[in-house]
Structure formats: structure tokens, C-alpha cells
C-alpha positions in Angstrom: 33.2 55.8 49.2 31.2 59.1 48.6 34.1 60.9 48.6 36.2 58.7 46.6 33.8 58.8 43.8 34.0 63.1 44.0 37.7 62.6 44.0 37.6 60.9 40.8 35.3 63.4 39.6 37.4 66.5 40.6 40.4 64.9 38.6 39.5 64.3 35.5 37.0 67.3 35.7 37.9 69.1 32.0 38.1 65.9 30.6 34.7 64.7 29.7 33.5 65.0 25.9 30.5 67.6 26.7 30.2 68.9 22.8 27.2 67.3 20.9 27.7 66.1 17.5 26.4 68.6 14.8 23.0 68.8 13.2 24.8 66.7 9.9 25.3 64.2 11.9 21.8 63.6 12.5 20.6 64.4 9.4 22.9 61.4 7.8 21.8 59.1 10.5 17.7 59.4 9.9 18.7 59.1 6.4 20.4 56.1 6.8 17.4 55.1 9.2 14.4 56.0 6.4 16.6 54.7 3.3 14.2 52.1 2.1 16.1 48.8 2.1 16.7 46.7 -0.9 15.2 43.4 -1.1 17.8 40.9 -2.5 15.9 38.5 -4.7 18.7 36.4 -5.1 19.1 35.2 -1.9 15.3 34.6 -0.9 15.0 32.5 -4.2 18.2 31.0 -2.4 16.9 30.6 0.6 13.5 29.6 -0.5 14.8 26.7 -3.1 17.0 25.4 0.0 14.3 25.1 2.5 12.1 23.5 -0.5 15.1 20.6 -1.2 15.1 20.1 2.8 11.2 19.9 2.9 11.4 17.2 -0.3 14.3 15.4 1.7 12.1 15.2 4.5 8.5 13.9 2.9 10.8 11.3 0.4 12.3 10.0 4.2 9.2 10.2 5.9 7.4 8.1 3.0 10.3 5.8 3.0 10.9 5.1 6.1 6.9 4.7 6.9 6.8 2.2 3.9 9.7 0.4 5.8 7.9 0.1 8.9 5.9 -3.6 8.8 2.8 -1.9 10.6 0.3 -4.8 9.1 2.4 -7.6 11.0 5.2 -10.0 10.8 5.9 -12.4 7.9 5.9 -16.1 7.6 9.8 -15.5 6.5 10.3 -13.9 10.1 9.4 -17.4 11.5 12.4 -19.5 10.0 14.5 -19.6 6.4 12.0 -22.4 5.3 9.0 -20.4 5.6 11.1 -18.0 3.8 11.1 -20.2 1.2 7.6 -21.5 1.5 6.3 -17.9 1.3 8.3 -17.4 -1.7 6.6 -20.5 -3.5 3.2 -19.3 -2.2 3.8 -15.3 -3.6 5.3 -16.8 -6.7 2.6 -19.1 -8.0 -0.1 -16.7 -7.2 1.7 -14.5 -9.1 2.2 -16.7 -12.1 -1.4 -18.0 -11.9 -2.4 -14.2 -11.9 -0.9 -13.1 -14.9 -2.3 -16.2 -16.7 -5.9 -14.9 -15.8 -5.3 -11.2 -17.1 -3.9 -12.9 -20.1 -7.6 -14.4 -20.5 -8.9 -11.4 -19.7 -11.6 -9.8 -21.5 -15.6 -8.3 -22.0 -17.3 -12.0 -22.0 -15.6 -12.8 -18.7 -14.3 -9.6 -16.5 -17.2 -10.7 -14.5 -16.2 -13.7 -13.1 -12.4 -12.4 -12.9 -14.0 -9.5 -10.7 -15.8 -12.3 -8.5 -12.9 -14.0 -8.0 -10.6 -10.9 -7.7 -13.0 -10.3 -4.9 -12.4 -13.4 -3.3 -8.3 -12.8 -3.0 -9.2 -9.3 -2.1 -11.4 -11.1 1.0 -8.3 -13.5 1.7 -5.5 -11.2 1.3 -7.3 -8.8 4.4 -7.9 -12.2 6.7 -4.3 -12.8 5.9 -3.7 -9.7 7.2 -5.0 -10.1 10.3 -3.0 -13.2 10.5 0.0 -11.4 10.2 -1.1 -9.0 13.5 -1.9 -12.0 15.1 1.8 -14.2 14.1 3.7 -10.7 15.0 2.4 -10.6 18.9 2.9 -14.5 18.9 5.7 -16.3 16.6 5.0 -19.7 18.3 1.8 -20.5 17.9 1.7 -23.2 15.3 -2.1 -22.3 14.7 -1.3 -19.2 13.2 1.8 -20.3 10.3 -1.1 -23.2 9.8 -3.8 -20.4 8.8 -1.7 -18.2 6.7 -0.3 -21.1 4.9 -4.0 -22.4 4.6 -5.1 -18.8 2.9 -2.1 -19.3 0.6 -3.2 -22.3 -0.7 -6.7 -21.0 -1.2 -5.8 -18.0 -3.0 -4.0 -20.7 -4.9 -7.4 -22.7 -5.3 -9.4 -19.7 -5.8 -7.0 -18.8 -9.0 -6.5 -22.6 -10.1 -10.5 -23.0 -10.2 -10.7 -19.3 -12.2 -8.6 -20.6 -14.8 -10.0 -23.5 -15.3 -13.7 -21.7 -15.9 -11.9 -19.5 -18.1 -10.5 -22.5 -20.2 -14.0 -24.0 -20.2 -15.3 -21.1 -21.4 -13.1 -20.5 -23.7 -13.5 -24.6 -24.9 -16.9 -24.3 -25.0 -16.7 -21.3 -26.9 -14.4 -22.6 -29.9 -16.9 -25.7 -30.0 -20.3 -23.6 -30.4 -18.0 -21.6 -33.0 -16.9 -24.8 -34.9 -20.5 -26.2 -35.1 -21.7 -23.2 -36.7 -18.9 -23.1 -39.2 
């Protein structure tokens, strides 16, 4: 093999570039090498407004799908269509009965709505923990009992509100009338 290789050698002997390139050569390339580089503004406003629209992308998915997610626990509408639609009654009329007390709303009585706004606030978090409770266990009867129950008192609570407020509001426009 040694002598192969010297063979190879031997033939193509005058044949090797030996020359160096000349002193211009290197003088253009260390120019090239110490030219101070342009910074092109366009594209890293580009680049920078892209990887902004991605990050926006990504929080408006992240909040959207961790809204999605049911951490609190199931639903009585994920027991059967007709607690769908006893839910639905439920959510409604509290509603209703809510917006009638912030139409009655005012100085002489935001204390008593703050008491009773309390009270939901107290029975919306133990309905909460119903809802934990329903979502590891759908068939326990006990459980779509309770958080129908706390419906029906959140109902109660607002029901009895109202009616102070109307009493208040009576016994208000009779003090006025005997003074008049």
C-alpha cells in the first residue's frame, strides 16, 4: 500500500497547485470579515410582530380552552335531559328574581341586598362542592337531591329579599302619605 500511495504521488508530481493566492486576496477577505454588518430592521420588526401574533394565539387558546375545561365539577344537565331542563328553570328564575332586586336597589337598602347577596355567595360555593362531589359519582340520588335543594334556596333567599324590599318600600309610601 506504501508504495502505491508514492506511486500516485510520483505521477501526478507537477501537478499540485503550490502558488499561494496574493496579498489582495487577503486583504479583501478581512475586509469582508471586519465590514460591520447591517441590521435589517424590517425583518426583526417582521419577525418580532410574527412571534407576538403566535404568543397572542397561544394565551387567547390557553384562556379558552382552560375556561372550557369544567374543573369545578359536573352539572345537573350531565345527569339526564330533564335535569337539563330543571337546571335551566333553576338558573333562569334566579336570574329573573335577581334583576328584580337590583331594580329595587338603592342607599336605604344596599344593606340588606349585601346580606342576602352574601347568602347566595355562601350557597353558590356549597353548590360548588356539590358539583365535585356529583362529578366522581353521577348516581347518587343524594347528591342531584342537594343541588336541587340549594337551587330552591337561592330561590327562597331572593323570594324573601324582595318581599322585605316591597315591605319597605310599602311601608315607606304609607309614612310618606301620613305626612302629606
Amino acid at each position: 500500500m506504501k508504495d502505491n500511495l508514492e506511486n500516485i504521488f510520483k505521477k501526478f508530481e507537477n501537478q499540485f497547485d503550490l502558488e499561494e493566492p496574493t496579498i489582495e486576496h487577503f486583504n479583501r477577505f478581512e475586509a469582508k470579515l471586519n465590514k460591520p454588518k447591517k441590521k435589517n430592521y424590517f425583518r426583526l420588526f417582521k419577525i418580532t410582530g410574527i412571534l407576538s401574533m403566535a404568543a397572542s394565539i397561544l394565551l387567547f387558546f390557553g384562556i379558552w380552552i382552560g375556561s372550557n375545561q369544567n374543573n369545578s365539577g359536573a352539572k345537573l344537565s350531565s345527569v339526564s335531559p330533564k335535569m337539563t331542563e330543571t337546571e335551566n328553570y333553576f338558573i333562569t328564575t334566579i336570574k329573573n328574581e335577581i334583576q328584580l332586586v337590583e331594580k329595587e336597589k338603592n342607599s336605604s337598602n344596599q344593606q340588606l341586598i349585601t346580606d342576602s347577596f352574601n347568602q347566595l355567595k355562601k350557597l353558590e360555593k356549597n353548590y360548588k362542592l356539590l358539583a365535585i362531589d356529583l362529578k366522581e359519582n353521577k348516581s347518587d340520588p343524594r347528591i342531584i337531591y342537594a343541588m336541587i335543594a340549594n337551587y330552591q334556596q337561592r330561590i327562597i333567599v331572593l323570594q324573601s329579599l324582595i318581599q322585605q324590599l316591597n315591605d319597605i318600600k310599602q311601608l315607606k309610601t304609607q309614612t310618606h302619605e301620613k305626612y302629606v
